[in-house]
KEMAR-830344 format. One record per residue (C-alpha): x, y, z; residue in one letter. Coordinates in steps of 0.25 Angstrom, whole numbers, plus 2048, in hexadecimal, padded with zeros to 3 digits. Layout:
N
XYZa
...
REM end
This chain:
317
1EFADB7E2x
1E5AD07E0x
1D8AD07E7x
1D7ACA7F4x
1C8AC87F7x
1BDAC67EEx
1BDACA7DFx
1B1ACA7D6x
1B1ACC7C5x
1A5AD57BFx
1A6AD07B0x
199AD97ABx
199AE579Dx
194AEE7A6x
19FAF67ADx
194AFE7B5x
18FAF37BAx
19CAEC7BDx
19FAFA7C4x
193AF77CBx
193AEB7CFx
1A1AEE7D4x
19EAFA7DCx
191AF07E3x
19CAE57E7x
1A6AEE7EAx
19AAF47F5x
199AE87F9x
1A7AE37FBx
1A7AD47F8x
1B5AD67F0x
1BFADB7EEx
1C4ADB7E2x
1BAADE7D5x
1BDADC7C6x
1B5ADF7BAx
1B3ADD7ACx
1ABADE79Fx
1B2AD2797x
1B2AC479Bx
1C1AC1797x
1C6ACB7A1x
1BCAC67AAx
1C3AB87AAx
1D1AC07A9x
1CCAC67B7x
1C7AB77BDx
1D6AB17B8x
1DDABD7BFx
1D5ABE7CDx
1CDAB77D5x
1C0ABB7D4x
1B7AB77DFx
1A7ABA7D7x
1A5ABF7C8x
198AC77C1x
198AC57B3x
18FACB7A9x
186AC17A0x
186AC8794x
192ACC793x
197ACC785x
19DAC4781x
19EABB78Cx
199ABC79Ax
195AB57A6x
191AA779Ex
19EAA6797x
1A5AAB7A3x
19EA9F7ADx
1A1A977A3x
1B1A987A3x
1B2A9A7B2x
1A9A8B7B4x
1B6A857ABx
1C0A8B7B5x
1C3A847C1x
1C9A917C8x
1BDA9B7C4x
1B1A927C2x
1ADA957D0x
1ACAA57D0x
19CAA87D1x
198AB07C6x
18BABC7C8x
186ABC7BBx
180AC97B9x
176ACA7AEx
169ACF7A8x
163AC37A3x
15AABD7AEx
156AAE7A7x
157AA57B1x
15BA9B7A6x
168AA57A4x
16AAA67B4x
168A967B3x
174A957A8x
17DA9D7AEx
17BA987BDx
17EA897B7x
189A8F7B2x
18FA927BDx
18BAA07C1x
18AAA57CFx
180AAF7D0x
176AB57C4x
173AC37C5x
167ACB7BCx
16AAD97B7x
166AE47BDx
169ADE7CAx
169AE57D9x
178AE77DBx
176AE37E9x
171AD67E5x
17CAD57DCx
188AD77E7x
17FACD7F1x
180AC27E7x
18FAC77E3x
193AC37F1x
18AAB67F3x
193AB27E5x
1A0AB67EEx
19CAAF7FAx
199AA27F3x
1A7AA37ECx
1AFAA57FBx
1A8A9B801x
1ACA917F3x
1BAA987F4x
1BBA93803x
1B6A87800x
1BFA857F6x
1CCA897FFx
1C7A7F80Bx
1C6A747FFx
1D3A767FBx
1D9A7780Bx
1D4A6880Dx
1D6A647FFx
1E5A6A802x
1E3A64813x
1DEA5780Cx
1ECA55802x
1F8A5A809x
1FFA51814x
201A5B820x
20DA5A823x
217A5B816x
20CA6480Fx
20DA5A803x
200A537FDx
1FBA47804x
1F8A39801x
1E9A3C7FCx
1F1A477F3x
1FAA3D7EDx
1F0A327E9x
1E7A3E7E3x
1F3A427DBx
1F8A347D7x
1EAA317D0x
1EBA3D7C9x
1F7A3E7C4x
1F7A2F7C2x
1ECA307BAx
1F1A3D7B2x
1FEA367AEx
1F6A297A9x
1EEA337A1x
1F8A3C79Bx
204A2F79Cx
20DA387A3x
214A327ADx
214A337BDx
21CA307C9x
21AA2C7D6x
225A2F7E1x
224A297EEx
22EA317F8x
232A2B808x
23AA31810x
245A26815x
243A22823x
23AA2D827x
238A25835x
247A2683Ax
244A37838x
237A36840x
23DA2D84Ax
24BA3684Ax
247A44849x
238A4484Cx
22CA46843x
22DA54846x
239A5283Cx
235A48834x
229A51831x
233A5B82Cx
23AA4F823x
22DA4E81Cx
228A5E81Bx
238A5F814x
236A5280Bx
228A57808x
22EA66803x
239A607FBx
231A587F4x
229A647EFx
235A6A7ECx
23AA607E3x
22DA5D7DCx
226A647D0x
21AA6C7D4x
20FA627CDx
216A567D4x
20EA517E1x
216A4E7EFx
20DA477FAx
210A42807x
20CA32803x
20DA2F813x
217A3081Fx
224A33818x
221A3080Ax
21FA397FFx
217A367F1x
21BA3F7E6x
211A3F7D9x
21BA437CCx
211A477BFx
218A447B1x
224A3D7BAx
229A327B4x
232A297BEx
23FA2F7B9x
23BA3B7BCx
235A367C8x
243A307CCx
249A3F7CAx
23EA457D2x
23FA3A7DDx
24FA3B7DDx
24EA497DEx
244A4A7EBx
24DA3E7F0x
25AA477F1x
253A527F5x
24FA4A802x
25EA46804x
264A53802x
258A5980Cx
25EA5F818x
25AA60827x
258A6A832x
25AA6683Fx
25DA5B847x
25AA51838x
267A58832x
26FA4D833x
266A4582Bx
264A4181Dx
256A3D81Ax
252A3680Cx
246A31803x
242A247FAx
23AA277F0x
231A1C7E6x
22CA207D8x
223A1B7CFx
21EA217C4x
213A1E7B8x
210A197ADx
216A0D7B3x
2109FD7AFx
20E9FA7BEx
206A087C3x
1FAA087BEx
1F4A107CBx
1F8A1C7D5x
1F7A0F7DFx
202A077D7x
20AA147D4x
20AA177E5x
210A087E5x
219A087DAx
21FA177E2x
21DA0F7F0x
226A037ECx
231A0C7E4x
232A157F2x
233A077FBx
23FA027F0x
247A117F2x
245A0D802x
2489FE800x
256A047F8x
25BA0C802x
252A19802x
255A257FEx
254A227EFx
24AA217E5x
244A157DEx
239A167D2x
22FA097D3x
234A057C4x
242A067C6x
243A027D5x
24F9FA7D6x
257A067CEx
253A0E7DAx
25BA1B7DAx
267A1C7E4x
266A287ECx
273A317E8x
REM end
């Protein structure tokens, strides 16, 4: 079974004084899972393969040690923040300076005092649960931040930050990108009819059946109320008009618990997509989607019209 707790990596030629160094942590108890190793290749097999929470790392080691190793792990995103204890015999503070700019945690002079060793073994630890911690709460507000409440999808602030992107990819690569804009048809009578209670359940189900029927990569916000923005990567607006068709019958068919089951509830949905003359911005590809969504409502609802082919607005079946 994979370590649970805390796991360091003793990358030194010296298998005594890995041992040792082992048996002194091990005394100590800050982890509890410890690997070794004498070559650096199976040293970056063991960083892929666990998580390892602290490494010591041999200067000298032939024929690449600790530089080399600091080196790879600053280009690496997800191991560029492991400290490294370099343990070493040279003592120029030129080296210690070299290798501190390079990233390294901790420099320690051979022979050391195995206690000092296993007292700066744990500071290295602690810096890195308090930076692991730091990085979980980032990530809860960053998640808080994104994410409507309710339906669990991302937010408005989400949608915008992902528009620009991909917006900006597509002009870059000239791939094309759509824009769907999805409103549940007369949300209000459901509210005033059933409660909010269930209308809240209208837009939890909507909001699970569009990430059924969407590809992983594609991006479903709650745009505001009872509307829905979909962001479509390398869509173009026939496909769009397939994923959007698809979505639409997938509302129709829904059914409803409760005292809703006699009811039938349905969506209009506007598309615009790029490279088109007339979006040059995110701001006119919101418009383009906005007004293609108020022609499906304007013909009838429950239907789907594409900003450039509008008056061929697809007939719901």
């Amino acid at each position: 079974m994979p370590a649970t707790g805390p796991s360091v990596l003793i990358v030194h030629s010296s298998a005594a004084l890995r041992q040792q160094i082992a048996e002194a942590l091990r005394t100590a108890s800050p982890f509890e899972a410890y690997y070794s190793t004498d070559q650096l290749p199976q040293a970056r097999q063991l960083l892929e393969q666990h998580d390892i929470d602290v490494i010591l790392c041999e200067l000298e080691l032939q024929p690449a040690g600790a530089t080399d190793l600091l080196r790879q792990l600053s280009q690496e995103d997800e191991l560029r923040d492991i400290p490294m204890i370099v343990l070493t015999r040279n003592n120029q503070v030129e080296k210690k300076i070299e290798l501190l700019e390079l990233g390294a945690g901790d420099y320690v002079v051979l022979p050391f005092d195995i206690g000092e060793l296993v007292a700066r073994v744990k500071v290295q630890l602690k810096m890195k649960t308090t930076q692991d911690n730091l990085k979980r709460s980032n990530r809860l507000l960053l998640n808080l931040s994104s994410t409507d409440s309710l339906t669990r999808l991302y937010n408005r602030r989400m949608l915008i930050r992902t528009l620009n992107k991909e917006f900006d990819r597509s002009l870059r690569s000239h791939t094309s990108l759509s824009l769907l804009m999805l409103d549940i048809d007369f949300f209000k009578r459901i509210n005033d009819s059933f409660g909010h209670l269930n209308g809240d359940h209208v837009l939890v189900t909507v909001a699970g059946l569009l990430r059924k029927h969407l590809r992983p990569y594609d991006v479903a916000t709650r745009y505001g109320g009872e509307e829905f923005a979909l962001v479509l990567p390398d869509t173009d607006g026939d496909q769009a008009r397939l994923v959007a068709e698809r979505l639409r019958q997938a509302v129709e068919q829904q059914t409803w618990p409760g005292e809703m089951c006699t009811i039938q509830i349905t969506v209009s949905i506007g598309i615009a997509s790029i490279p088109a003359a007339d979006i040059n911005n995110i701001d006119e590809l919101l418009q383009r989607a906005d007004d293609a969504l108020y022609q499906a409502k304007e013909q009838g609802r429950n239907r789907v019209c594409h900003h450039q082919s509008a008056q061929n607005a697809a007939t719901a079946s």
